[in-house]
C-alpha positions in Angstrom: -8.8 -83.3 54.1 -11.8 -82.8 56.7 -10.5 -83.5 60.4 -14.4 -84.3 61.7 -16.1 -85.9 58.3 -18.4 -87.8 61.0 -19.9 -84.2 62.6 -21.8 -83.6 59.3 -24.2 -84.9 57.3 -24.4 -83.3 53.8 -27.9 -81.5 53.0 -29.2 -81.1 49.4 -31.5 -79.2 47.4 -33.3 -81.5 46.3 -36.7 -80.5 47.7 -36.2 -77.1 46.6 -34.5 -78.0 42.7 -38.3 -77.4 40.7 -38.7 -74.0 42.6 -35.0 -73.4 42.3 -35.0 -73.7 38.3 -37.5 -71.9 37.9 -35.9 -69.1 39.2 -32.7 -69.9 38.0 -33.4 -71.4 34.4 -30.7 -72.4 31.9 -28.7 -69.0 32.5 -28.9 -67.9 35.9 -31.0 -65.0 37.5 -30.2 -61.5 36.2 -27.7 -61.0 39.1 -26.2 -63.5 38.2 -25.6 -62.8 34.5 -25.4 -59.4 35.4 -23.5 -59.2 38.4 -22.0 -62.4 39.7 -20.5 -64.5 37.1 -18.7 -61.6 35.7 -17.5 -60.9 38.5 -16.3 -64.4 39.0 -15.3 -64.6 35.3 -12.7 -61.7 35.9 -11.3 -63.0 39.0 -10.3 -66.7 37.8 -9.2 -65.8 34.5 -9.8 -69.4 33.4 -7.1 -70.1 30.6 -6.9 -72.6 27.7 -6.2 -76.2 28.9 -6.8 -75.6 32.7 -8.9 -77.4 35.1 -11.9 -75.9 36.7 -13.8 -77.3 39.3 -17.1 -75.7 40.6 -18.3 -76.5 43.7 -22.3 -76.5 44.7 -22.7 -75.7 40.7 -26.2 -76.2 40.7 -28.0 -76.2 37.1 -24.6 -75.6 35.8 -24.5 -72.0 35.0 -21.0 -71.2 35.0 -20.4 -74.5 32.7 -20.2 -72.0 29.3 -18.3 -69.3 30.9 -15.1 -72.0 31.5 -15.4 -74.1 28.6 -16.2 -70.7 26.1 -12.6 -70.0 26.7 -11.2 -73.3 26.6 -10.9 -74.5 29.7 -12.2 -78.0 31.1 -15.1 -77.7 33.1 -16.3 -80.2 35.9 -19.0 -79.5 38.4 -20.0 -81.4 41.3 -23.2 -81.1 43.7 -25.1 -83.2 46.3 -28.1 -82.4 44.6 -29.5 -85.3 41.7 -31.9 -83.1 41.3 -30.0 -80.0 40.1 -27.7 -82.3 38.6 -30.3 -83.8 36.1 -30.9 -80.0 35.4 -26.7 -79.1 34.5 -26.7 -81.9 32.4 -29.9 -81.2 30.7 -28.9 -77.3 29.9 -24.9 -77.7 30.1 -24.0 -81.3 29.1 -22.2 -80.3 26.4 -19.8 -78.0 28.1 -18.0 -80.2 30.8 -18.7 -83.0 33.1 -20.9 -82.9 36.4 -20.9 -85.0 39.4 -22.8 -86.0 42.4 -20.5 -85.7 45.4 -20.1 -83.8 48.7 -18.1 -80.4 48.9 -16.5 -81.6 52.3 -15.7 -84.7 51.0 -14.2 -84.4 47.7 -11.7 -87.3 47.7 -14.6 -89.5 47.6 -15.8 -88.3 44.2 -14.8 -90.2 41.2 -12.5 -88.3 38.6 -11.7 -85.6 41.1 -8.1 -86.3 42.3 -5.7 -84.2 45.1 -4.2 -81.3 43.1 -5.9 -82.2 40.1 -7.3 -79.1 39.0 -6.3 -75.2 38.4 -8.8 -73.8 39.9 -11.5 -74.3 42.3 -14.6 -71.9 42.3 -18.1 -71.2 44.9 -20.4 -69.1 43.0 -22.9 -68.3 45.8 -22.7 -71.8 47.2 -19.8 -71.5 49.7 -22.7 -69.7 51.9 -24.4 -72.5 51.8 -22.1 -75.3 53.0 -21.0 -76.3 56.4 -18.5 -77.0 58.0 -16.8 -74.2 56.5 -13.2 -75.6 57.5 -13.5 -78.7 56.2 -15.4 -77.5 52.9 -12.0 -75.3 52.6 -9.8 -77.7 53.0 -11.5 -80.2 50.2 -11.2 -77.8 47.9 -7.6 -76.6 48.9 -6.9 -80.8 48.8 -8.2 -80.7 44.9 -6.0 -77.6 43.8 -2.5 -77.8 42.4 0.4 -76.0 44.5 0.1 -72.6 43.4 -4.1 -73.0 42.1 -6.4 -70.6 42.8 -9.6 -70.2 45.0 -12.5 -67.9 43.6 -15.5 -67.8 46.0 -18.5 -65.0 45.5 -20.6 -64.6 47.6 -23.7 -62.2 49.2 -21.7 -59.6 50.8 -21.5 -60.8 54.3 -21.0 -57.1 56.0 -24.5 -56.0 54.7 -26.4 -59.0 53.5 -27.2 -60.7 56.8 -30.1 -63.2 56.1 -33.1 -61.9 58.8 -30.4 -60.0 60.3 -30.6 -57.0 57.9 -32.2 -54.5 55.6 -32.9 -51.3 54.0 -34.2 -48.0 56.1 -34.9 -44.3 55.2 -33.9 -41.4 57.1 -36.2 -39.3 56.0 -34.3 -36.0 57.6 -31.1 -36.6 55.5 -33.7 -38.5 52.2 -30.6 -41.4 52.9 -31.2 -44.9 52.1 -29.3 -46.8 54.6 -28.6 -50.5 55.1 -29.6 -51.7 58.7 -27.2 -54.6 60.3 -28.1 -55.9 63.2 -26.1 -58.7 63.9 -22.4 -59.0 62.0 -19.7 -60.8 63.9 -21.4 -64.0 65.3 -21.6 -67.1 62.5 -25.4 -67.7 62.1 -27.0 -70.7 60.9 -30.8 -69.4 59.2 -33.2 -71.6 57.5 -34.3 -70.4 54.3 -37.7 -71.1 52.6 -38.5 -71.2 49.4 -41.4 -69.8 47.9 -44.9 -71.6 47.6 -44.7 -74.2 44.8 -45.7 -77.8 44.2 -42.6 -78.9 46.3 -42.1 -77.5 49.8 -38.5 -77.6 51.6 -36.0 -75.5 53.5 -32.4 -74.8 53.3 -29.6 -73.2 55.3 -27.7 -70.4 55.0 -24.6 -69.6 57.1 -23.7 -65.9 58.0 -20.3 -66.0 58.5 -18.1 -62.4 59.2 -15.6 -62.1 56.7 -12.6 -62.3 58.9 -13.4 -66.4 58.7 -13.2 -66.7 55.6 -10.2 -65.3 55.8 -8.9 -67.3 58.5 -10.1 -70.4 57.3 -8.3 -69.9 54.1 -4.9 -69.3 55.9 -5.6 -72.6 58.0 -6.1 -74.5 54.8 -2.7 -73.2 53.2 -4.4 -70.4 50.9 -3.3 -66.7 50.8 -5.7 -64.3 49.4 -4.7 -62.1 47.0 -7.7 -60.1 45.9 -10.8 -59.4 46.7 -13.7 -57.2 44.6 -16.9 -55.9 46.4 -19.4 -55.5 44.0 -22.4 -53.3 44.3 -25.7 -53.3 41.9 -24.5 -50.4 39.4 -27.5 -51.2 37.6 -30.7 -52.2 39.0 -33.8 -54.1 37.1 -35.9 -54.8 39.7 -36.5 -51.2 40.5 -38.1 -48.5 38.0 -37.5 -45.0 38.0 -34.8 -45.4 40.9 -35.1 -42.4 43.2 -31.6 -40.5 43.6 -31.6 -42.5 47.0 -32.0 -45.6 46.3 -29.5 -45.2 43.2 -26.5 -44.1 45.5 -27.3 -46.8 47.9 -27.0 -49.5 45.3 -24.1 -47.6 44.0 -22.5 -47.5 47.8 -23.4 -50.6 49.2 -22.3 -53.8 47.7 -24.5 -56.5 47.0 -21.6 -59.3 46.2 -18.2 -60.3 47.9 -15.8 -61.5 45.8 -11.8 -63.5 47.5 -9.7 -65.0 45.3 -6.6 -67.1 46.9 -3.7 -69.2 46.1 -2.5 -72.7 47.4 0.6 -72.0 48.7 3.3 -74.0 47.1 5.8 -75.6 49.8 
């Protein structure tokens, strides 16, 4: 359970949920369809009959995935918000729950090694503390459950910290990172729209997420990097820009197991 509940205060999305769905919609954007709950998909190998919990779920977008193959779905989210948005699209396809990630013992229906699996899909970036986040979910999970988080690859996706570049002597598409090791709090805003609002992102190097799984009593044992093989938002790709999104991952994925004692 979280050592320091009291250093935190939870922070929603709730003055960002209009802009967010309209981004995100019923399905997810086309990374996400694409890219990131394949990915995902792949990793937890949800099986008839088990329990899935997804934390930070949002508008529910990984709801069909789980409960297409049988699986019981349940996501929770601070957000009432993006909440009334999952149970408007996904209602039908699992439960969803108002409740924070740190603090998961205080949810109703969610129980200590209850479920089979726990799951971020791009969320885990967005909570903090990351220990005690961790070690809610880790508290949820049966001996032996797995852990799936994705997330913006962390090596090369630094928010305000990175980007692309062009050597134009070798015609290489590079990716700039100017600031890697150091855990970064940066404020993110959304784009204009009737509501106005700003959220937080937390750079984190990937070495604490692996730490912080150890210290919660979960072992990773695999991780995928995934880059954008295919890319919509570009036309006519030059042969540049197609190696680098061939080359340089967009997505990190971990999975990792409770250790039973």
């Amino acid at each position: 359970m979280p050592k320091n509940p009291s250093r935190r205060k939870p922070t929603g999305w709730d003055a960002v949920a209009a802009w967010y769905d309209g981004w995100m919609g019923k399905g997810g954007s086309h990374h996400h369809q694409k890219l990131a709950i394949p990915a995902l998909i792949q990793l937890l190998d949800p099986q008839p009959n088990e329990r899935v919990l997804d934390v930070g779920c949002g508008q529910g977008v990984l709801a069909p995935h789980i409960a297409k193959g049988g699986a019981d779905y349940t996501g929770v989210d601070v957000s009432p918000k993006l909440l009334n948005f999952a149970r408007k699209y996904h209602g039908e396809h699992g439960r969803f729950l108002q409740g924070d990630a740190a603090r998961l013992h205080d949810v109703s229906f969610i129980k200590a090694e209850f479920f089979d699996a726990v799951t971020y899909l791009l969320s885990l970036q967005d909570m903090d503390p990351l220990d005690d986040v961790l070690r809610s979910g880790a508290w949820a999970l049966k001996p032996g459950g797995r852990l799936v988080m994705l997330l913006t690859h962390p090596a090369f996706r630094v928010p305000r910290q990175s980007g692309w570049g062009f050597d134009e002597n070798r015609k290489l598409q590079y990716r700039r990172v100017d600031r890697y090791l150091t855990p970064l709090p940066v404020p993110m805003k959304q784009h204009p729209g009737k509501e106005s609002g700003v959220t937080i992102s937390f750079h984190r190097p990937i070495s604490l997420y692996i730490n912080t799984l150890a210290a919660c009593g979960l072992l990773v044992d695999h991780m995928d990097e995934i880059p954008v093989a295919d890319n919509p938002l570009k036309k006519n790709r030059t042969k540049p820009e197609k190696l680098a999104d061939d080359e340089i991952p967009l997505f990190l994925a971990i999975r990792a197991r409770k250790v039973q004692l």
